[in-house]
N, C-alpha and C positions, 0 to 999 in steps of 0.2 A: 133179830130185828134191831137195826138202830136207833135211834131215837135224835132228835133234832133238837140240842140247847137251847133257841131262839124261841121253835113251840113250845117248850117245859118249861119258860124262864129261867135259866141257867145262866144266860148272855142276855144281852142287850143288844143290836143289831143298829151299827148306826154306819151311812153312808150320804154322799154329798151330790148334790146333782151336778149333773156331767154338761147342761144348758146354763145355768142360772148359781152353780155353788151353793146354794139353801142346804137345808139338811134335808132329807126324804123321811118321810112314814112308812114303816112295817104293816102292810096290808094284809098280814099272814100267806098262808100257804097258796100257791097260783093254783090247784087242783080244789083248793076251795067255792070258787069260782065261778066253775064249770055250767053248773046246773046247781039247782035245789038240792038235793040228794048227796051231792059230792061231798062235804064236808064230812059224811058219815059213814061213809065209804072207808072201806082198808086202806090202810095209808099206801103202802106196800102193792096193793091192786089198781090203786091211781097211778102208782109213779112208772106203771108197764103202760098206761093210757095217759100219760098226759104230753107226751110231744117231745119230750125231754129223754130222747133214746139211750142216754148214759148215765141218769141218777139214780134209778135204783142200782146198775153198780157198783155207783163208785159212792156209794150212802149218801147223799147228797141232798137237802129239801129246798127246794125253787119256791122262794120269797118273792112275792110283789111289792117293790118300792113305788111310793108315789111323792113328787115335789106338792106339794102347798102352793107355792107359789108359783109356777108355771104350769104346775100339772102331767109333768113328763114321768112316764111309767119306766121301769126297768126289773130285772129278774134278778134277783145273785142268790147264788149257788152258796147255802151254807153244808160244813159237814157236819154230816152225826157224827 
């Protein structure tokens, strides 16, 4: 099992919005999300159900960025 820098704080996860240039917020994990329940869920059992049919194998954990200031969402692919 790998483990994701950005959830361990390891890294710091910074990227720019693609609308507006601002900086985005780390929303945490998109399988967080889901439902009530998800966040407690096997990491590894979310990422066969979460939509994203090549991160669990290529270790991968699908972040939710959000702008501040326009509000525009996006995904990036960090590695474990």
């Amino acid at each position: 099992m790998a483990i994701c820098p950005v959830c361990n704080g390891f890294e710091k996860l910074e990227a720019t919005c693609s609308t507006c240039g601002s900086s985005m917020e780390d929303s945490g994990r998109v399988m967080d999300f889901y439902d009530d329940y998800s966040a407690y869920m096997p990491i590894d059992q979310m990422k066969l159900e979460d939509g994203y049919p090549q991160d669990y194998q290529r270790e991968e954990c699908p972040h939710l960025l959000k702008c501040p200031s326009c509000g525009q969402d996006s995904v990036k692919f960090i590695k474990e």
